[in-house]
C-alpha positions, 0 to 999 in steps of 0.5 A: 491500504489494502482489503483484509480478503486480499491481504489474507489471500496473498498470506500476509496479514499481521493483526493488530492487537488493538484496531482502530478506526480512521475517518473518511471523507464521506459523513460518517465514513470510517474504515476499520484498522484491524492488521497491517500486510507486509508484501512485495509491490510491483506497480506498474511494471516498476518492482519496489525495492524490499517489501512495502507495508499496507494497513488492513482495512475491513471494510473496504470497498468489494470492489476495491483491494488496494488503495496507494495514494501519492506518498506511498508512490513518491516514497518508492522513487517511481517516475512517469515518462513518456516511454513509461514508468520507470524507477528515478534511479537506476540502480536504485541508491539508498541513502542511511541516516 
């Protein structure tokens, strides 16, 4: 999930032509869809391979830009070690289905 200010700021967003919106775990908190942003996504000194796609939300937070929760980290292969993050394979192997 990233904010649309930054999702426009980094030129990426991608409206969609119809928003929606998603229920949080406050009462009553909902986050509004309104685009998805298309980048690519170094995190934690480990760059992911190609580009990474977040939904936009507009009501994010002002002090939050960037939401990735564990599916999205566990996706990318990116492990954490002693020395540091690291990618799990190295070359980084795709596998075509």
């Amino acid at each position: 999930m990233i904010s649309r200010r930054r999702a426009e700021e980094v030129g990426s967003f991608i409206p969609l032509s119809e928003p929606y919106e998603l229920r949080t775990a406050d009462k009553g908190g909902k986050l509004r869809i309104s685009g998805q942003c298309l980048v690519e996504v170094v995190f934690q000194e480990v760059r992911v391979p190609g580009r990474v796609l977040f939904e936009v939300a507009e009501n994010l937070r002002e002090d939050l830009d960037l939401i990735v929760g564990r599916p999205e980290i566990d996706s990318w292969d990116i492990i954490f070690t002693s020395e540091g993050p690291r990618p799990r394979k190295v070359p980084i192997e795709f596998e075509i289905v």
